[in-house]
C-alpha positions as CSV (number, residue, x, y, z in Angstrom):
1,X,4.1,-5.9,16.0
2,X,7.4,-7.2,17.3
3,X,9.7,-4.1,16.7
4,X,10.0,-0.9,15.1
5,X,12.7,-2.2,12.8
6,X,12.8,-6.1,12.6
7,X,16.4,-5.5,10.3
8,X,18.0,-7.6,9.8
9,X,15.7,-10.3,10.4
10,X,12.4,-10.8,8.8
11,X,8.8,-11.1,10.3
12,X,5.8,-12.2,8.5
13,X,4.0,-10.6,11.0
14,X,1.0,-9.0,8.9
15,X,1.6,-4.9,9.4
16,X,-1.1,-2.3,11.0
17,X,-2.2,0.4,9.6
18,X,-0.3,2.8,11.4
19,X,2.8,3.9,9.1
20,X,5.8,2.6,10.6
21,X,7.8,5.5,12.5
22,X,11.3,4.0,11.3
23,X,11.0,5.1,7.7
24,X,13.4,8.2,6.7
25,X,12.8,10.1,3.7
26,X,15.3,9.2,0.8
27,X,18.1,12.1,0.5
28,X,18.1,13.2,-3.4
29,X,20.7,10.6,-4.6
30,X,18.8,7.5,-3.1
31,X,15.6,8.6,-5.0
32,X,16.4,5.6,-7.2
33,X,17.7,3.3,-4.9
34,X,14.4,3.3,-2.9
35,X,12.4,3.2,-6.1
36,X,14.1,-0.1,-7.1
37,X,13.4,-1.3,-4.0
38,X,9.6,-0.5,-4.2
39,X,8.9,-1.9,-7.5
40,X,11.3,-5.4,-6.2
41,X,8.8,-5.5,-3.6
42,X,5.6,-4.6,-5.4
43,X,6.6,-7.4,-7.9
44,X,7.1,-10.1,-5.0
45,X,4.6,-9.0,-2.7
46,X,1.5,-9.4,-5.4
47,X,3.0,-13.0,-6.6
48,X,3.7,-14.4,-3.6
49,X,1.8,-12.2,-0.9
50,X,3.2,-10.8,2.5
51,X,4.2,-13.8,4.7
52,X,5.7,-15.8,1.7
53,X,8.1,-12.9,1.0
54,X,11.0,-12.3,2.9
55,X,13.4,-8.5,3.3
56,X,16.5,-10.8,1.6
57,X,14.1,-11.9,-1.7
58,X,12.9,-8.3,-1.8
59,X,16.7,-6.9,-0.8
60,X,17.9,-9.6,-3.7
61,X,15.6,-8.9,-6.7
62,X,16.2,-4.7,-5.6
63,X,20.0,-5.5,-6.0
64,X,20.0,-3.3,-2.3
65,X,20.9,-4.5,1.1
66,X,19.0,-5.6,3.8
67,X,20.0,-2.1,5.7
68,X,18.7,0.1,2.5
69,X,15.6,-1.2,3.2
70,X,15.2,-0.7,6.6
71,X,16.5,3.0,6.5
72,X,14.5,4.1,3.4
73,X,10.9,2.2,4.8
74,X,11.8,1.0,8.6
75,X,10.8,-2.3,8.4
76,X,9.2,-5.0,6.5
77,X,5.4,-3.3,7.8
78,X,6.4,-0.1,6.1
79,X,7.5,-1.1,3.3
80,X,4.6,-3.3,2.4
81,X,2.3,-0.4,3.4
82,X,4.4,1.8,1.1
83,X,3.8,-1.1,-1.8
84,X,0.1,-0.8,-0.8
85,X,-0.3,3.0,-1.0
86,X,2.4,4.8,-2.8
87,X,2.0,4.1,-6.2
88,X,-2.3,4.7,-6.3
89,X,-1.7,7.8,-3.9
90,X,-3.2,10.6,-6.3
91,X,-4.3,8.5,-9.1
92,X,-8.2,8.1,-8.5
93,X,-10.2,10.9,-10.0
94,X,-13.0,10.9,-6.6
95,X,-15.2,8.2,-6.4
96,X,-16.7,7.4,-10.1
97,X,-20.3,8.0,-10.7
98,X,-21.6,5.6,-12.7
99,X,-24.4,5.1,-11.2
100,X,-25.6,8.8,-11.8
101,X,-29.5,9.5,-12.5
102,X,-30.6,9.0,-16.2
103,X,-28.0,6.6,-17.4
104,X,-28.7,3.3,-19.2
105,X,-27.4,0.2,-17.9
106,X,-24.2,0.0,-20.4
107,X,-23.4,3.6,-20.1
108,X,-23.4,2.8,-16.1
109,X,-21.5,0.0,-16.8
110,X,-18.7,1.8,-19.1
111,X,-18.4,4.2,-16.8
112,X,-17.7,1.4,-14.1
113,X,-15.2,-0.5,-16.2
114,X,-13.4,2.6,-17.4
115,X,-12.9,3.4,-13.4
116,X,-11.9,-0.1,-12.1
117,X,-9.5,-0.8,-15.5
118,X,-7.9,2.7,-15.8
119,X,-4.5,1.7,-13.6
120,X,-3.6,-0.3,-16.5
121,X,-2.4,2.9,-18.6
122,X,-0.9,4.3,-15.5
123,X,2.5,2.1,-15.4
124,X,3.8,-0.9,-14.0
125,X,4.3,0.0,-10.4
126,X,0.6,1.3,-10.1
127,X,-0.9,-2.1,-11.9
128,X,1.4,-3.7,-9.6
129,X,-0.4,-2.0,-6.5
130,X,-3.9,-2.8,-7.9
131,X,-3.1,-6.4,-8.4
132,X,-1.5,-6.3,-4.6
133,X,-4.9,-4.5,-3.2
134,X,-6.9,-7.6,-5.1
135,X,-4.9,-9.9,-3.1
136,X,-5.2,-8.4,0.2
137,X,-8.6,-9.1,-0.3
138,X,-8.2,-12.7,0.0
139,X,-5.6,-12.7,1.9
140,X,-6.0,-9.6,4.3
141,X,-3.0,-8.4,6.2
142,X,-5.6,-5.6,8.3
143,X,-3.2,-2.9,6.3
144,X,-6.5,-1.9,4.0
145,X,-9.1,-2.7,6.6
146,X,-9.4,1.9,6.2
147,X,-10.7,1.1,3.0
148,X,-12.7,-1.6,3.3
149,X,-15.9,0.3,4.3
150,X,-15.4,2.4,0.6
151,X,-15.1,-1.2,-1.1
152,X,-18.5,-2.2,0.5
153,X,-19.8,0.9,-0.3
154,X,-18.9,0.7,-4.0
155,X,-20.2,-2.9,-4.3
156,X,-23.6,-1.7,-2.4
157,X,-23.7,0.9,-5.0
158,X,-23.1,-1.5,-8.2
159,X,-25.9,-3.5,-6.3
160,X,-28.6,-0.9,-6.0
161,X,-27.7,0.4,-9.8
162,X,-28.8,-3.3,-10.8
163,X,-31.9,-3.3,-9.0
164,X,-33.0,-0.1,-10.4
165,X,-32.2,-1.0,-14.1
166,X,-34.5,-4.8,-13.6
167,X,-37.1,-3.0,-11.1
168,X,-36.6,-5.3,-8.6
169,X,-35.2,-4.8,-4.5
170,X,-31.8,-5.8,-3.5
171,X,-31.0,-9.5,-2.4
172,X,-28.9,-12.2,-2.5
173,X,-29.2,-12.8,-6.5
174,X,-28.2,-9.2,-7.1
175,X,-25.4,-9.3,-5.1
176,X,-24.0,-12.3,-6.6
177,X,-24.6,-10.5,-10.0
178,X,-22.1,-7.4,-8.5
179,X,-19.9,-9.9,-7.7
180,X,-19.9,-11.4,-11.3
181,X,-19.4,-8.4,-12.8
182,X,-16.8,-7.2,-10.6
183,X,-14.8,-10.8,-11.5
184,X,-14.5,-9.4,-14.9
185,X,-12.5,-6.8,-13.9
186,X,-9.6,-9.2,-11.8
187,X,-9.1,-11.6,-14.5
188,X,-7.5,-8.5,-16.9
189,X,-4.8,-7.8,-13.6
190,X,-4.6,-10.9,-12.5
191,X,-3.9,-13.2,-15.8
192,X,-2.2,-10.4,-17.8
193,X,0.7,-12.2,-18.3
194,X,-1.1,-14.9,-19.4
195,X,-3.3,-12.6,-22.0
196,X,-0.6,-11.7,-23.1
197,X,1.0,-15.0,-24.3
198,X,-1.8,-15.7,-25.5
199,X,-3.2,-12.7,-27.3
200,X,-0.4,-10.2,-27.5
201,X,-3.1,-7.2,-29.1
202,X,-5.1,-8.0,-26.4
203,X,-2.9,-6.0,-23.7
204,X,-0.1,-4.5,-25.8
205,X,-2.5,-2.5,-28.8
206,X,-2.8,1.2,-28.2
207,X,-6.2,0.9,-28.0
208,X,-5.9,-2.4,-25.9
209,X,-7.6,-0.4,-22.3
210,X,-10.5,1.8,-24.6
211,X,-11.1,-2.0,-26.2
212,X,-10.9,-4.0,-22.5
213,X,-13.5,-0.9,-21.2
214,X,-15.9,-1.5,-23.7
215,X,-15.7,-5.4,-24.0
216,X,-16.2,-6.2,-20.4
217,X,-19.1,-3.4,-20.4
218,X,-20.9,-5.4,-23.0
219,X,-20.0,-8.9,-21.1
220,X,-21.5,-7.1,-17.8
221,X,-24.3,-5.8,-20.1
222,X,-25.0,-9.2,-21.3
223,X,-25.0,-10.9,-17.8
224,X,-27.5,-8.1,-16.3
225,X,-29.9,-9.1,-19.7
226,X,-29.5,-13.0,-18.5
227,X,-30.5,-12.0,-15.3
228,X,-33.3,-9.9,-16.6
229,X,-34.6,-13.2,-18.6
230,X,-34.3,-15.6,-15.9
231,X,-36.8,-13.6,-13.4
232,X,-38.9,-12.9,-16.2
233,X,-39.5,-16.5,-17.1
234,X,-39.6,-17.8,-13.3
235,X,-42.4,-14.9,-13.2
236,X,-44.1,-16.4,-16.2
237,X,-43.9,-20.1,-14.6
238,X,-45.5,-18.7,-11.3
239,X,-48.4,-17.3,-12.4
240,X,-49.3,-20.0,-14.9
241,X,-52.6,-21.4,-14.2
242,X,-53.0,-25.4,-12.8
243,X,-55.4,-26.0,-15.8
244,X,-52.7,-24.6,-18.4
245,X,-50.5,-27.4,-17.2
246,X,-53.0,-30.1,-17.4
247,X,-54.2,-28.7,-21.2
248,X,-50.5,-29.0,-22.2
249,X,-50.0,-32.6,-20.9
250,X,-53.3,-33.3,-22.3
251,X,-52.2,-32.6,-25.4
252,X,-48.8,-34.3,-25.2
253,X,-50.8,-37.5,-24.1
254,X,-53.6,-37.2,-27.1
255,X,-50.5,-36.6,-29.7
256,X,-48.0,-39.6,-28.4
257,X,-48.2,-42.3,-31.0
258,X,-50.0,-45.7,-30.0
């Protein structure tokens, strides 16, 4: 990193993961302020990512200067880090166990939709952070690379829960499976807005994150029962016998009208 404190000019350097040293901790009457700020920068930083957002868009859509920012976060590193981890500091209950002994596969699966959708009840600043962290894993700055062993670990986990409900090792299919599953859970943060115009009930109903838990469980429920059909009828194809194929297109031959 360049600086310390790149005020007032910008850098679209991607931060470390070191918090930056230049941050100061708000003084009781710019509690506000420096939330306004956050939630300006939580709201540009997940639409338009870290390079493509600059201190003066952030500094604008906050209503602050360029100088607020820098004293309350140090510089454009810090307060992107802050975006990252402020909001979600707190709010996860440990790491969810739904893949605990004993459970069927949709009760596995509620329980792992209920942990990945519950920051959408929590307010807009921690959906905002979610929606941030799903970007960084496209477009990684290095500030989560700390967490990205936990992300592995929760996907290896989804993984081995699958191959333990269709009794069958881990392997490439499976983990393209996870990866389905975990899809349904982006498209809820990611196109809310458009849900929304769409479907108001969908996200605005009291009900609306109990109803998106137990939908998406049964769509993940439903994929894991494709899955379970397509291996059972490639099994059923392999250990059909060459003379049950040439009975059947005897029989096609014998039937075919002259």
């Amino acid at each position: 990193m360049a600086g310390e404190n790149n005020f007032p000019h910008d850098t679209d350097e991607p931060p470390g993961a070191a918090a930056c040293p230049g941050a100061r901790k708000p003084r009781a009457d710019g509690v506000q302020a420096r939330e306004r700020i956050l939630l300006a920068a939580l709201r540009l930083f997940a639409d338009k990512g870290y390079a493509s957002t600059s201190v003066r868009d952030i500094a604008q859509a906050a209503d602050a200067n360029v100088a607020a920012i820098g004293y309350y976060f140090g510089d454009k590193a810090g307060l992107y880090r802050a975006a990252l981890y402020e909001p979600v500091h707190g709010q996860a209950d440990g790491t969810p166990q739904f893949d605990a002994p004993g459970l069927t596969i949709r009760a596995a699966l509620t329980r792992y939709m209920r942990a990945c959708l519950r920051p959408l009840g929590q307010g807009e600043a921690v959906l905002l952070s979610v929606r941030l962290r799903m970007r960084e894993t496209f477009e990684s700055t290095g500030m989560l690379e700390d967490e990205r062993v936990l992300r592995v670990q929760m996907h290896r986990r989804l993984v081995a829960l699958l191959a333990r409900d269709l009794g069958v090792a881990p392997g490439l299919e499976l983990d393209a499976l996870a990866c389905a599953i975990f899809a349904l859970v982006a498209y809820p943060y990611y196109g809310r807005e458009q849900i929304r115009r769409a479907a108001p009930a969908l996200v605005d109903a009291p009900d609306a994150l109990d109803a998106w838990t137990a939908r998406l469980a049964g769509y993940a429920a439903a994929l894991v029962a494709a899955e379970r059909r397509r291996r059972q009828a490639a099994a059923r194809r392999a250990t059909r016998q060459p003379s049950d194929t040439t009975s059947s297109t005897t029989s096609v031959t014998t039937e075919r009208p002259t």
